[in-house]
PDBQT receptor file of N, H, CA, C and O in Angstrom, charges set to zero:
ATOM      1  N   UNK A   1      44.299  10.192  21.220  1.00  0.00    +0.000 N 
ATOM      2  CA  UNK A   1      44.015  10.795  22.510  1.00  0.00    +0.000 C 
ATOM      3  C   UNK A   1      43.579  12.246  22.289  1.00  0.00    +0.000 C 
ATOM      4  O   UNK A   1      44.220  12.999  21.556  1.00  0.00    +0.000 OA
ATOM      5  N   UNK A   2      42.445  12.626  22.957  1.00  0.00    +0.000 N 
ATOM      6  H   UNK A   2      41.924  12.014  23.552  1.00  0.00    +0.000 HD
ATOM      7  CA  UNK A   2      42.256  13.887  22.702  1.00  0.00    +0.000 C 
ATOM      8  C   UNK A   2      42.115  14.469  24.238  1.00  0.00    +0.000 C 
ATOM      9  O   UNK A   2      41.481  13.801  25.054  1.00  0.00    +0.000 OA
ATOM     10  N   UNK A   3      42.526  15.331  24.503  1.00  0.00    +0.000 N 
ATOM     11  H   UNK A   3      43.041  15.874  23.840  1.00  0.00    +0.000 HD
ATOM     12  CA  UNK A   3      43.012  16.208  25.840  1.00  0.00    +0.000 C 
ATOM     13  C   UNK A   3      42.088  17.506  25.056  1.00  0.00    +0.000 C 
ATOM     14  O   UNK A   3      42.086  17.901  23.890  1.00  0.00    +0.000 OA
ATOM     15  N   UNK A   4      41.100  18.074  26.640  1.00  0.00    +0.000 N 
ATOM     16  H   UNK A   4      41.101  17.753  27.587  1.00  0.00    +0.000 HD
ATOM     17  CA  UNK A   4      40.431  18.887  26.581  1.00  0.00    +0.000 C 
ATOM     18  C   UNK A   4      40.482  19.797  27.725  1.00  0.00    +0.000 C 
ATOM     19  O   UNK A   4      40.116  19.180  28.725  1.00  0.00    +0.000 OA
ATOM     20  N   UNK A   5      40.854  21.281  28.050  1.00  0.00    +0.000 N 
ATOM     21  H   UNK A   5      41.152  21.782  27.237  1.00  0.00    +0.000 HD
ATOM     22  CA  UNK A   5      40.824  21.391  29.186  1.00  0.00    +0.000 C 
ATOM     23  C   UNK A   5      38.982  22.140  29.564  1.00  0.00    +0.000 C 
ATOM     24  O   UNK A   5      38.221  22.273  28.606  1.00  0.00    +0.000 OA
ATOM     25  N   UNK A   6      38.665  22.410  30.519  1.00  0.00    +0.000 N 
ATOM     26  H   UNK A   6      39.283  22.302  31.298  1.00  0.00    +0.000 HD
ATOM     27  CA  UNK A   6      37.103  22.503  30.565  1.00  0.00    +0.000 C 
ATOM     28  C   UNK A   6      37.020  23.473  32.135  1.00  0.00    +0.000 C 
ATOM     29  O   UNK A   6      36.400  23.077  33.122  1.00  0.00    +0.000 OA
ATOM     30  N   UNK A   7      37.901  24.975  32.056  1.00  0.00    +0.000 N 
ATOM     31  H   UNK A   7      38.404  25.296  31.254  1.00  0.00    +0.000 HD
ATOM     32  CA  UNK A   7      37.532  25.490  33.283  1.00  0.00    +0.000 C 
ATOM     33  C   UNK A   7      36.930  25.521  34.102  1.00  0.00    +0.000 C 
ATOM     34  O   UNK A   7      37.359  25.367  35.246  1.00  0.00    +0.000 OA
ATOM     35  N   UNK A   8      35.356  25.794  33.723  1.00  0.00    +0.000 N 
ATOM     36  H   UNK A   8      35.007  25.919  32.794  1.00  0.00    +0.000 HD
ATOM     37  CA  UNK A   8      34.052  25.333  34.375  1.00  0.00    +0.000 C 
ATOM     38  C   UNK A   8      33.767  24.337  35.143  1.00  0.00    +0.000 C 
ATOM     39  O   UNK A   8      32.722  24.253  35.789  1.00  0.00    +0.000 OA
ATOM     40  N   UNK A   9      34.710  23.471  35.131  1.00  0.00    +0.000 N 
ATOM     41  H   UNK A   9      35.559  23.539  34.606  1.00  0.00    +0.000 HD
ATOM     42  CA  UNK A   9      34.596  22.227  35.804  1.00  0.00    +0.000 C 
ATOM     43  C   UNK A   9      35.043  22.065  36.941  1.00  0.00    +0.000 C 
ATOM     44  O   UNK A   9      36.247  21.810  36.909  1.00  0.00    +0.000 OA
ATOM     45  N   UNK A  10      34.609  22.100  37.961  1.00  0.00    +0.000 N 
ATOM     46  H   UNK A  10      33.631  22.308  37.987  1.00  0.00    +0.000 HD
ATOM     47  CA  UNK A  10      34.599  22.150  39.368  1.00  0.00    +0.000 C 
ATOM     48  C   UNK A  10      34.735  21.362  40.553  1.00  0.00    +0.000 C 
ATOM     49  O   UNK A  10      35.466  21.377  41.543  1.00  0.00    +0.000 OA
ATOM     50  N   UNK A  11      33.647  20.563  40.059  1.00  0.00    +0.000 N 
ATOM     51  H   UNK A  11      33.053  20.551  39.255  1.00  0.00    +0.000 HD
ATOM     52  CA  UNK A  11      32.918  19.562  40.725  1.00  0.00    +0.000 C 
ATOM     53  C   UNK A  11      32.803  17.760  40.143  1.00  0.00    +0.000 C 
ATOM     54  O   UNK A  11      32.857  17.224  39.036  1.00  0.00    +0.000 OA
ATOM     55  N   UNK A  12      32.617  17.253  41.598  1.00  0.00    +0.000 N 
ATOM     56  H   UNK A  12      32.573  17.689  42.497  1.00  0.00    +0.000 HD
ATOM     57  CA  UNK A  12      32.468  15.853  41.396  1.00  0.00    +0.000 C 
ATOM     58  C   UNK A  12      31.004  15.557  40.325  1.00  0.00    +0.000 C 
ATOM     59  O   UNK A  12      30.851  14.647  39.509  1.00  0.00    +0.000 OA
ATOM     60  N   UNK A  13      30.242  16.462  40.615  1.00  0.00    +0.000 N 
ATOM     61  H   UNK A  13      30.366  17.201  41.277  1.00  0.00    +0.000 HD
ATOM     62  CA  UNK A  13      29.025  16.515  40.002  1.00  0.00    +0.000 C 
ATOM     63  C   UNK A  13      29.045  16.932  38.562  1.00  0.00    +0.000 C 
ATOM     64  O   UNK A  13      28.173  16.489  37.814  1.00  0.00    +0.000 OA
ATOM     65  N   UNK A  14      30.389  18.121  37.906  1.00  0.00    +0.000 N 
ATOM     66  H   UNK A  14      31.096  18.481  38.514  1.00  0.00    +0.000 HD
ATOM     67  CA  UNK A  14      30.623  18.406  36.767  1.00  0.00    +0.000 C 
ATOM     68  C   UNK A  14      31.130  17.159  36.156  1.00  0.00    +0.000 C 
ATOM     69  O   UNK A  14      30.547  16.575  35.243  1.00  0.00    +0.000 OA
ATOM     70  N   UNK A  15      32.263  16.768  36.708  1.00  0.00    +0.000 N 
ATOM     71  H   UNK A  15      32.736  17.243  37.450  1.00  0.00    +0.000 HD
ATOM     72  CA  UNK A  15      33.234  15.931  36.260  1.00  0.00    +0.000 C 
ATOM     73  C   UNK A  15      32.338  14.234  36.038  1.00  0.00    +0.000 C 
ATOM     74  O   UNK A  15      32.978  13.361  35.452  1.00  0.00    +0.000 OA
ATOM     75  N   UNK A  16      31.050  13.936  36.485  1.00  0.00    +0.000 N 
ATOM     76  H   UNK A  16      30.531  14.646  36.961  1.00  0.00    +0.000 HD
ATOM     77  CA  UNK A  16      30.311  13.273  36.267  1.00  0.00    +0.000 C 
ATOM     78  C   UNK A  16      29.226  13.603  34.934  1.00  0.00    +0.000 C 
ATOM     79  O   UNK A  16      29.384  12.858  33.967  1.00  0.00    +0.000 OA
ATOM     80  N   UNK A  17      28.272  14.535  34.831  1.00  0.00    +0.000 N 
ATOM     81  H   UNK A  17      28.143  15.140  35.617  1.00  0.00    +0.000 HD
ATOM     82  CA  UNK A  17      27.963  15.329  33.519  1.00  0.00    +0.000 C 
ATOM     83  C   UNK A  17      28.757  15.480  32.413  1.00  0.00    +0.000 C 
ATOM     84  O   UNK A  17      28.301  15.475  31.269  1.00  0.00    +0.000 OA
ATOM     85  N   UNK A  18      30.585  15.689  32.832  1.00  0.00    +0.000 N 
ATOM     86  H   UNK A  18      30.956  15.692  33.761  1.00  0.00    +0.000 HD
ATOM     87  CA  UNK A  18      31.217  15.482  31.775  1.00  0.00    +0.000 C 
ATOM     88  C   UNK A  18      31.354  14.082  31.057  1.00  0.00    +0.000 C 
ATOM     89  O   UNK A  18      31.097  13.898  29.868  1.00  0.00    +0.000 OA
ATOM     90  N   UNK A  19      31.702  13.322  31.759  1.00  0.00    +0.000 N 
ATOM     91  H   UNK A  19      31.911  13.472  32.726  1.00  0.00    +0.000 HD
ATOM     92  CA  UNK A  19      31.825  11.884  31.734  1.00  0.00    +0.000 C 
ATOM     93  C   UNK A  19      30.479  10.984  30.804  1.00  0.00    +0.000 C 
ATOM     94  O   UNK A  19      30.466  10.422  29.709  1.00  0.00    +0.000 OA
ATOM     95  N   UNK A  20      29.682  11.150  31.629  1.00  0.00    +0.000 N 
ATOM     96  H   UNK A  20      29.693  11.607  32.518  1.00  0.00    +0.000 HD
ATOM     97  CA  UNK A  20      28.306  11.073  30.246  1.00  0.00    +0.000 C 
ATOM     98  C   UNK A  20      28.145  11.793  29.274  1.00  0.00    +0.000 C 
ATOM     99  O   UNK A  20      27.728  11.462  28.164  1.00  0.00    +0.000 OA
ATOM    100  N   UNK A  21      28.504  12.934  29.681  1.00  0.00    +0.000 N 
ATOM    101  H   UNK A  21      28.842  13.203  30.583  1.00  0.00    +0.000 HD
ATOM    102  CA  UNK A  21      28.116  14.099  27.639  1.00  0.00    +0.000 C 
ATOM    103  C   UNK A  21      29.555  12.805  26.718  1.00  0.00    +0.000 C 
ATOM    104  O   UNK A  21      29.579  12.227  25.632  1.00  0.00    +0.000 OA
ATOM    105  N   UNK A  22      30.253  12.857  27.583  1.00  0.00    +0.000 N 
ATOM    106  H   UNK A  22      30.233  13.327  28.466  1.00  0.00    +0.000 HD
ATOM    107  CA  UNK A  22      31.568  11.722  26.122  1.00  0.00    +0.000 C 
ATOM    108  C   UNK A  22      30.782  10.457  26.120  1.00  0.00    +0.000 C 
ATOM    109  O   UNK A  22      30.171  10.026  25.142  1.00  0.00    +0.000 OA
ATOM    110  N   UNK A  23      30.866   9.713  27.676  1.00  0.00    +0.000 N 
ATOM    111  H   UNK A  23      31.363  10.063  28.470  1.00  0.00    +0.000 HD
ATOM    112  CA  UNK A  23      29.959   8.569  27.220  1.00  0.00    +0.000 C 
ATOM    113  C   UNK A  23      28.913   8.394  25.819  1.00  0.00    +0.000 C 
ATOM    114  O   UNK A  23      28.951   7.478  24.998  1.00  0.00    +0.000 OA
ATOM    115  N   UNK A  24      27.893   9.691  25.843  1.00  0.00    +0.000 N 
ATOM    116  H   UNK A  24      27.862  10.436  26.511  1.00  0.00    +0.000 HD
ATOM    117  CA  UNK A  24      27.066   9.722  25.320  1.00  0.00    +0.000 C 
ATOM    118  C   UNK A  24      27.529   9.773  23.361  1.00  0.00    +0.000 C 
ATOM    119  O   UNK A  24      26.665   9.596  22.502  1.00  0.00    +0.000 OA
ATOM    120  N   UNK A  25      28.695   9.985  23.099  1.00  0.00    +0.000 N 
ATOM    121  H   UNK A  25      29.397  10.129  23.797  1.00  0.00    +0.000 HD
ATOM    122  CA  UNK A  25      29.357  10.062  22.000  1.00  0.00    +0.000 C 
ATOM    123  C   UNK A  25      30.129   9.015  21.623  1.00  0.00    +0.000 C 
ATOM    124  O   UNK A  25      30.430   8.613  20.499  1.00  0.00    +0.000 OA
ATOM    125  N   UNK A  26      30.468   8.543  22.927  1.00  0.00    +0.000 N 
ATOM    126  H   UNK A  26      30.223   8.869  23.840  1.00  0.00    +0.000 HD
ATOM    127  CA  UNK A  26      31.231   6.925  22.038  1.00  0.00    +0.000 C 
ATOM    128  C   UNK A  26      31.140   6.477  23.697  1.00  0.00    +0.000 C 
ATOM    129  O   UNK A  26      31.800   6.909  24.642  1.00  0.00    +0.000 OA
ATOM    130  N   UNK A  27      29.800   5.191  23.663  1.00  0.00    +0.000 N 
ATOM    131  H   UNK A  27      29.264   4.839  22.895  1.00  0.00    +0.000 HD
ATOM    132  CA  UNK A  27      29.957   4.357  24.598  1.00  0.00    +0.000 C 
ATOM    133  C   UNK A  27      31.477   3.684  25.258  1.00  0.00    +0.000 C 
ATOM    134  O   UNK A  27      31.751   3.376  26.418  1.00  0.00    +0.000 OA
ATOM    135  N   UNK A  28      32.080   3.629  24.335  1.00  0.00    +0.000 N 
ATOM    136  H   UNK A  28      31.857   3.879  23.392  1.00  0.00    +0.000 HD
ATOM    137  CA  UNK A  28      33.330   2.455  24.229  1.00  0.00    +0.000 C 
ATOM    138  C   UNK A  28      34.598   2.923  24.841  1.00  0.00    +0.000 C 
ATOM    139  O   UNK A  28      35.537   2.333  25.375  1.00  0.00    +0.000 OA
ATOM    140  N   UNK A  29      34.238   4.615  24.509  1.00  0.00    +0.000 N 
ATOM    141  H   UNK A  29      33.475   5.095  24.075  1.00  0.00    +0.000 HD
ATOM    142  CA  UNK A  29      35.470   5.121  24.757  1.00  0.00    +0.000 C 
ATOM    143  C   UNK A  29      36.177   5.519  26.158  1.00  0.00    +0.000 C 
ATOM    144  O   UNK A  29      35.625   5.272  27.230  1.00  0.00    +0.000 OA
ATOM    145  N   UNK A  30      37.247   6.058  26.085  1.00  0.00    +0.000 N 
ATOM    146  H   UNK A  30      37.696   6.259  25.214  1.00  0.00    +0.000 HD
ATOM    147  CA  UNK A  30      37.767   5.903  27.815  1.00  0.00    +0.000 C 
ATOM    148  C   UNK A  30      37.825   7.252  27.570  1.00  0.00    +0.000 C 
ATOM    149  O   UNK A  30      38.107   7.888  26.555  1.00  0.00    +0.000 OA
ATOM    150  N   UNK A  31      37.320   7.762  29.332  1.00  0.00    +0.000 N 
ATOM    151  H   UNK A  31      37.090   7.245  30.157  1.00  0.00    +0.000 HD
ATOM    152  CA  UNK A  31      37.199   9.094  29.900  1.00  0.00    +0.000 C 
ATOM    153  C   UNK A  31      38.194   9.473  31.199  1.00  0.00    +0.000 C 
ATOM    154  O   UNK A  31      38.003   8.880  32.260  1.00  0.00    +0.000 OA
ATOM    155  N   UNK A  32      38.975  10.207  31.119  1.00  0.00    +0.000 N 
ATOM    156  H   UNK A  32      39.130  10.689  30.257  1.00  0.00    +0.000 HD
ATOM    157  CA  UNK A  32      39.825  10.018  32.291  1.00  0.00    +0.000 C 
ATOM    158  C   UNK A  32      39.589  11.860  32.728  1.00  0.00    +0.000 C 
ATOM    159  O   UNK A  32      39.489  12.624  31.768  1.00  0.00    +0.000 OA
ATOM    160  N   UNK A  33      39.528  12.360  33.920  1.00  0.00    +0.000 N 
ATOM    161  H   UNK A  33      39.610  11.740  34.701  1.00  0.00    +0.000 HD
ATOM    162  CA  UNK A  33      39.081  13.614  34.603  1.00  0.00    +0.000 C 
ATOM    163  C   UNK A  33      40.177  13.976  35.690  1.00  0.00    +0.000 C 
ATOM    164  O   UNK A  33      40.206  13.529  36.836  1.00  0.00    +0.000 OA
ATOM    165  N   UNK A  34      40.804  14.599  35.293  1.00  0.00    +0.000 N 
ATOM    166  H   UNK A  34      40.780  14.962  34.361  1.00  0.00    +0.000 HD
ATOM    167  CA  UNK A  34      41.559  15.471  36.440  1.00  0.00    +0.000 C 
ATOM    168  C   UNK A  34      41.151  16.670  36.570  1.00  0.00    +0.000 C 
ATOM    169  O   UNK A  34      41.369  17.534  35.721  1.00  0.00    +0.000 OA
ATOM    170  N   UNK A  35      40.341  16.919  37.931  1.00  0.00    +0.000 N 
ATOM    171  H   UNK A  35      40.164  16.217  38.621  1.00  0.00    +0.000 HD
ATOM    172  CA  UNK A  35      40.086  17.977  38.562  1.00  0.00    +0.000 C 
ATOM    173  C   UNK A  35      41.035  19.214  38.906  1.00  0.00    +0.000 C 
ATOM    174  O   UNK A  35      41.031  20.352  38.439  1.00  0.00    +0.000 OA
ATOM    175  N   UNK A  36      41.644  18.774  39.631  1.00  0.00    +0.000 N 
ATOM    176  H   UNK A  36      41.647  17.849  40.011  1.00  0.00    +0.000 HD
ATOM    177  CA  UNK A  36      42.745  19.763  39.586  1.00  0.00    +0.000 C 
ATOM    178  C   UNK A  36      43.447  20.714  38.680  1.00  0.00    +0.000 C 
ATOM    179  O   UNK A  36      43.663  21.925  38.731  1.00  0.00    +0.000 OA
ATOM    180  N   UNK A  37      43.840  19.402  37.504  1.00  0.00    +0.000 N 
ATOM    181  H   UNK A  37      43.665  18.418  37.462  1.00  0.00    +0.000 HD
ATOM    182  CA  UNK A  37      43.713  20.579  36.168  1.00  0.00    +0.000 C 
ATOM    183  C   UNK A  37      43.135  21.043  35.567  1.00  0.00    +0.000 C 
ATOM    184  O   UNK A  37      43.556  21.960  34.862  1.00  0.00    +0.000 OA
ATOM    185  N   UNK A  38      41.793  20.606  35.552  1.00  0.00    +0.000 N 
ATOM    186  H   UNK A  38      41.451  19.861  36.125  1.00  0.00    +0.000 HD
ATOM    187  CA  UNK A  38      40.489  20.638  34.959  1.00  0.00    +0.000 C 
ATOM    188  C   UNK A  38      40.550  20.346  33.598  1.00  0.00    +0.000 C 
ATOM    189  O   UNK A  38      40.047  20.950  32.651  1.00  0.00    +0.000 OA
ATOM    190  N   UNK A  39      41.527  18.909  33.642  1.00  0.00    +0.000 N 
ATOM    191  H   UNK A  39      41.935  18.419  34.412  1.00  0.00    +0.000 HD
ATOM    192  CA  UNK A  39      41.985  18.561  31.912  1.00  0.00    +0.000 C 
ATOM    193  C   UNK A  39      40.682  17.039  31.899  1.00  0.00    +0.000 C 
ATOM    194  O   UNK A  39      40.351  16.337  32.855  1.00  0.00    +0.000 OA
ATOM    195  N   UNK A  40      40.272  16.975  30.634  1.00  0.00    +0.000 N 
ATOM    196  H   UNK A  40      40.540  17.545  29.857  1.00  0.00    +0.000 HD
ATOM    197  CA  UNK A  40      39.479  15.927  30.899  1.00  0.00    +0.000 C 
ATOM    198  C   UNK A  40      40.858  15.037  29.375  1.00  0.00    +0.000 C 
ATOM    199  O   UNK A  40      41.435  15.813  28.614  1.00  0.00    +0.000 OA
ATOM    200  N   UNK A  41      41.033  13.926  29.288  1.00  0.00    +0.000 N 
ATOM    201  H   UNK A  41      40.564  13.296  29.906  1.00  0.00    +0.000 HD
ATOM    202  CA  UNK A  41      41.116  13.046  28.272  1.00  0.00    +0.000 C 
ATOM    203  C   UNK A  41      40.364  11.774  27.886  1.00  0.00    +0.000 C 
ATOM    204  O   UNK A  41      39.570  11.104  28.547  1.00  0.00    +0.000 OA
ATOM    205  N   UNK A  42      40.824  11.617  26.636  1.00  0.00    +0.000 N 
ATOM    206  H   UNK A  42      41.469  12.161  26.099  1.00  0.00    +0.000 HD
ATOM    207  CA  UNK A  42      39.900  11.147  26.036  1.00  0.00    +0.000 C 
ATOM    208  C   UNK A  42      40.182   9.998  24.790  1.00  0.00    +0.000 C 
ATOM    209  O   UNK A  42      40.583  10.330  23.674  1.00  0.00    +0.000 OA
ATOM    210  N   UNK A  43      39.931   8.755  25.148  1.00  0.00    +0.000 N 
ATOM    211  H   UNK A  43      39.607   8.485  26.054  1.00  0.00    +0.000 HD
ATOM    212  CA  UNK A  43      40.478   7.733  24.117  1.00  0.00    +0.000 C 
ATOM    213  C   UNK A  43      39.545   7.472  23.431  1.00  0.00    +0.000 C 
ATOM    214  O   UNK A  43      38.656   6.793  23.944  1.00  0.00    +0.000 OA
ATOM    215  N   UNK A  44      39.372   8.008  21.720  1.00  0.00    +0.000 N 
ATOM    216  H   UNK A  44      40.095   8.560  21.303  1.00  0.00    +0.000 HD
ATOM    217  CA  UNK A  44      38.418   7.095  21.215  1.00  0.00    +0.000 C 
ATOM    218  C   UNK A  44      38.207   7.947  19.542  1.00  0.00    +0.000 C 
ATOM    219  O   UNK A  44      38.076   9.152  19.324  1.00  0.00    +0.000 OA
ATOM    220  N   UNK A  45      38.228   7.187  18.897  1.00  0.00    +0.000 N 
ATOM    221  H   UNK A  45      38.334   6.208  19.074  1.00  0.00    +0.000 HD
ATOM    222  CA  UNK A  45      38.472   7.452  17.374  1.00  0.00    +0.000 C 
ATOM    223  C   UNK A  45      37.768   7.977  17.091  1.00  0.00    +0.000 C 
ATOM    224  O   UNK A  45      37.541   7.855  15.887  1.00  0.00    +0.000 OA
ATOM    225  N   UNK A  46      36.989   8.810  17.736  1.00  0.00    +0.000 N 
ATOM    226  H   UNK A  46      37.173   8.909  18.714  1.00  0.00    +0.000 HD
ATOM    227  CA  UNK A  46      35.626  10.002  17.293  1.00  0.00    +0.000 C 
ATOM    228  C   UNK A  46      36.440  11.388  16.955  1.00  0.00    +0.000 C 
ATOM    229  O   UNK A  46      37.618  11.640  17.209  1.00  0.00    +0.000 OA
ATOM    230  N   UNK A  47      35.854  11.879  16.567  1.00  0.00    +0.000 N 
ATOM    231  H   UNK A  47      34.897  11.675  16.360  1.00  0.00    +0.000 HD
ATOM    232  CA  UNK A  47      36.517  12.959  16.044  1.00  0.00    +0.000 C 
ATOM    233  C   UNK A  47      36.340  13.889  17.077  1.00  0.00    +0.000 C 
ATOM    234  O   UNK A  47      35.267  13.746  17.662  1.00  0.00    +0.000 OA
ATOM    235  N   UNK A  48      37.448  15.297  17.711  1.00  0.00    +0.000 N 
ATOM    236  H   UNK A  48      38.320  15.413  17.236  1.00  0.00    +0.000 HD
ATOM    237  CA  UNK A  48      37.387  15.807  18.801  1.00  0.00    +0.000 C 
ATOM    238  C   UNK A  48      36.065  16.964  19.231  1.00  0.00    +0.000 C 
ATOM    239  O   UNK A  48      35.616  17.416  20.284  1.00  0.00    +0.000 OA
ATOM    240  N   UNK A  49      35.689  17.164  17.377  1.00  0.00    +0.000 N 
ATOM    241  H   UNK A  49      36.054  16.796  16.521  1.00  0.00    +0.000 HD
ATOM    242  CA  UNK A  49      34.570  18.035  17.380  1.00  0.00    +0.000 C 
ATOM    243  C   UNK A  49      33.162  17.679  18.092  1.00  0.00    +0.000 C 
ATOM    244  O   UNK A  49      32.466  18.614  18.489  1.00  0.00    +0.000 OA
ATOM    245  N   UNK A  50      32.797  16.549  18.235  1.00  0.00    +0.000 N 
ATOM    246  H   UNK A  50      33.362  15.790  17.913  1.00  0.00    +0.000 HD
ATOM    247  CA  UNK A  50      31.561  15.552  18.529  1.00  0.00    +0.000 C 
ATOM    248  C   UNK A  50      32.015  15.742  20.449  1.00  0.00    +0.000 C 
ATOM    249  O   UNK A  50      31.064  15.798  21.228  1.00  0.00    +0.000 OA
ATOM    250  N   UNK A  51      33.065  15.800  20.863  1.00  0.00    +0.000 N 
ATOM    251  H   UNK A  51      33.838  15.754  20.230  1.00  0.00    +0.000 HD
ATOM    252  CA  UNK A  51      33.171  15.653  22.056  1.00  0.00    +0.000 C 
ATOM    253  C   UNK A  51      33.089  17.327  22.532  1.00  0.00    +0.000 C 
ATOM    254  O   UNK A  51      32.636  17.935  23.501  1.00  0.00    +0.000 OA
ATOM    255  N   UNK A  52      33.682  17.624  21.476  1.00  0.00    +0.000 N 
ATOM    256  H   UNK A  52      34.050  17.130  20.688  1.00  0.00    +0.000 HD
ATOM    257  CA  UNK A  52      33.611  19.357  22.377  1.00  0.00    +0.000 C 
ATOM    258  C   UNK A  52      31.822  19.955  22.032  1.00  0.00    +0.000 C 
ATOM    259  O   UNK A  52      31.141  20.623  22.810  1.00  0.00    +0.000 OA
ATOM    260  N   UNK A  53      31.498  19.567  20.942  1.00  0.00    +0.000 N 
ATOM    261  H   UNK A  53      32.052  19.024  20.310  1.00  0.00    +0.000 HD
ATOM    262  CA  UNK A  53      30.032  20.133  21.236  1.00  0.00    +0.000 C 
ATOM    263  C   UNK A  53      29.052  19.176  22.019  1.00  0.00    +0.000 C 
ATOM    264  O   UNK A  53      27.987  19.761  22.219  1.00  0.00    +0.000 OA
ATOM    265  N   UNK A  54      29.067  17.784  22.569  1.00  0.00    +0.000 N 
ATOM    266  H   UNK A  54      29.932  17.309  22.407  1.00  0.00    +0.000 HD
ATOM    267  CA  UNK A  54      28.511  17.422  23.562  1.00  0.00    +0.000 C 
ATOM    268  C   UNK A  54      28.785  18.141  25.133  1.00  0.00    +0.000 C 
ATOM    269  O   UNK A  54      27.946  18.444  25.981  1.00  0.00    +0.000 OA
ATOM    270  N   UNK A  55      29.916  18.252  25.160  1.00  0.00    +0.000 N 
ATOM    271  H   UNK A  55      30.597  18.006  24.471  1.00  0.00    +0.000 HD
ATOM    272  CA  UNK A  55      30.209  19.070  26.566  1.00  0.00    +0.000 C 
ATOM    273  C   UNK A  55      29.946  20.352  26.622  1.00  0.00    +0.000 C 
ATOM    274  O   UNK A  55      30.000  21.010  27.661  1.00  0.00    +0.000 OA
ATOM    275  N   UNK A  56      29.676  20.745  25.624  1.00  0.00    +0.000 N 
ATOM    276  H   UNK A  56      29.632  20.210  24.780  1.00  0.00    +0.000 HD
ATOM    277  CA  UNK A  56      29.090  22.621  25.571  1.00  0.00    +0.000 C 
ATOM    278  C   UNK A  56      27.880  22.083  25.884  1.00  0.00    +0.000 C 
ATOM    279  O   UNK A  56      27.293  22.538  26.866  1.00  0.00    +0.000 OA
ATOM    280  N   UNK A  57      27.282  21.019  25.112  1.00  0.00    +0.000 N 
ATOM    281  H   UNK A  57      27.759  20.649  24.315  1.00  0.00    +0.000 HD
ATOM    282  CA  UNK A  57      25.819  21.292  25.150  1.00  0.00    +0.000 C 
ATOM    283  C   UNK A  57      25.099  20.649  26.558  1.00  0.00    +0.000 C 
ATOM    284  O   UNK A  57      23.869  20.699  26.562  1.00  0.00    +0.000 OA
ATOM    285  N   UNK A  58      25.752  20.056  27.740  1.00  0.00    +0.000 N 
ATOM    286  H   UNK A  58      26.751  20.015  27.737  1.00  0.00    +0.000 HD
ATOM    287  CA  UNK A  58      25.986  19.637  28.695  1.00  0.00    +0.000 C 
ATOM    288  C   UNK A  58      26.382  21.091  29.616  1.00  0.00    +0.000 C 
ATOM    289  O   UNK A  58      26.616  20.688  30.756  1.00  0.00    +0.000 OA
ATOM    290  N   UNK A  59      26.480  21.987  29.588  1.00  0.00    +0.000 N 
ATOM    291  H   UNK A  59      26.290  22.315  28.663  1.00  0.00    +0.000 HD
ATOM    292  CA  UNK A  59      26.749  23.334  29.934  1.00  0.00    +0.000 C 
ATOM    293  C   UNK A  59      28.144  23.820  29.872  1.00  0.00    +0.000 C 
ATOM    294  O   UNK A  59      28.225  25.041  29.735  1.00  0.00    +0.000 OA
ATOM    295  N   UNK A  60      29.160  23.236  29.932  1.00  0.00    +0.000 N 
ATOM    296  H   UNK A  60      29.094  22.245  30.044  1.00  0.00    +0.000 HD
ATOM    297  CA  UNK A  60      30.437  23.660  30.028  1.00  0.00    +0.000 C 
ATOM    298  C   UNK A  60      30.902  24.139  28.847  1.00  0.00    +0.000 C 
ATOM    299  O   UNK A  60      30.362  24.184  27.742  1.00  0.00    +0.000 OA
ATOM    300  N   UNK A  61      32.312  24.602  29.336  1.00  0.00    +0.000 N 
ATOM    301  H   UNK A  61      32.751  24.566  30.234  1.00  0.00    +0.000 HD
ATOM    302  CA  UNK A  61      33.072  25.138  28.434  1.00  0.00    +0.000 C 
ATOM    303  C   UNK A  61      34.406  24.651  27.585  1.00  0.00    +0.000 C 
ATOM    304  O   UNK A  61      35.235  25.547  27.744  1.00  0.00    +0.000 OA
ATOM    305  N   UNK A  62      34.806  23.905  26.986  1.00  0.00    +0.000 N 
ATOM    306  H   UNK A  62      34.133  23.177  26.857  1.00  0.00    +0.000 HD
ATOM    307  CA  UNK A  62      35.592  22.951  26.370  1.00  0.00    +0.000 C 
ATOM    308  C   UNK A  62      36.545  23.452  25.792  1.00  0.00    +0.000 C 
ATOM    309  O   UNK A  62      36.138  24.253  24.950  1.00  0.00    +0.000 OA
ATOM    310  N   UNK A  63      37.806  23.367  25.828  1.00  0.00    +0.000 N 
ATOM    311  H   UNK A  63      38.136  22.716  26.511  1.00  0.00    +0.000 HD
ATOM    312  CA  UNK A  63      38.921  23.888  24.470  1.00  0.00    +0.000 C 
ATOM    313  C   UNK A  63      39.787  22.671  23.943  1.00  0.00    +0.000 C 
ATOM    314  O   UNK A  63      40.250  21.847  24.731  1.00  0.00    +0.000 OA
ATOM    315  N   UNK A  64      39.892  22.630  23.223  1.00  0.00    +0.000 N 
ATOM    316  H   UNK A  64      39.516  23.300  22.582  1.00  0.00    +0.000 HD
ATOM    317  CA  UNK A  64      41.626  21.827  23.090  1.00  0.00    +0.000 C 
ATOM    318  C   UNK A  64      42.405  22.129  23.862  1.00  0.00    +0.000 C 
ATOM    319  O   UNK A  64      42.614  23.276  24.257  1.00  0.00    +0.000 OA
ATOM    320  N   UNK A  65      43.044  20.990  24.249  1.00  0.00    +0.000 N 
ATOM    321  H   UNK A  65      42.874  20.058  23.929  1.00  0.00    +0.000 HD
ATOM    322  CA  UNK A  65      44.198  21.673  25.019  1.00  0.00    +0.000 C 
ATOM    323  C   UNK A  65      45.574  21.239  24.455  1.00  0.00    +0.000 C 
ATOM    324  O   UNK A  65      45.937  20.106  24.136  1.00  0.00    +0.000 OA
ATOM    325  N   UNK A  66      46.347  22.571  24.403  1.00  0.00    +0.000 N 
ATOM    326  H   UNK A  66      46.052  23.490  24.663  1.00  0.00    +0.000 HD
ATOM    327  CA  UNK A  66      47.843  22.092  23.507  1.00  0.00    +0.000 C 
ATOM    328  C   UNK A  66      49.145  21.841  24.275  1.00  0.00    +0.000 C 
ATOM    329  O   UNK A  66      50.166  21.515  23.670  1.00  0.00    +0.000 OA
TER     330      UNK A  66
C-alpha cells in the first residue's frame, strides 16, 4: 500500500487527473481518493517513485505520507 498525501488536490476534477496519472502506471492497480484529507492510496506492486512522478507530471504535488 502506498499512501500519498497531494495538497493541491481540491477537486472532483483533481481527484479524477489523479486517478488516471496512477491508472496510467499500473492499469490493474487500485486507487482510492479522500478529499478531505487529500490522502490518495494506492494498491499495486509498482514502486512508489513511478506514482509520485506521474502525479507531479499531471500538475500536482505528491509526498509520502507517514
Amino acid at each position: 500500500m502506498i499512501e500519498l498525501t497531494v495538497k493541491d488536490m481540491t477537486c472532483g476534477h483533481c481527484a479524477s487527473t489523479i486517478t488516471r496519472a496512477v491508472k496510467d502506471v499500473d492499469a490493474q492497480g487500485k486507487c482510492e481518493i479522500d478529499l478531505d484529507s487529500r490522502r490518495v492510496r494506492i494498491e499495486s506492486s509498482r514502486p512508489a517513485g513511478e506514482f509520485l512522478a506521474a502525479i507531479a507530471e499531471a500538475g500536482y504535488t505528491p509526498v509520502e505520507a507517514r
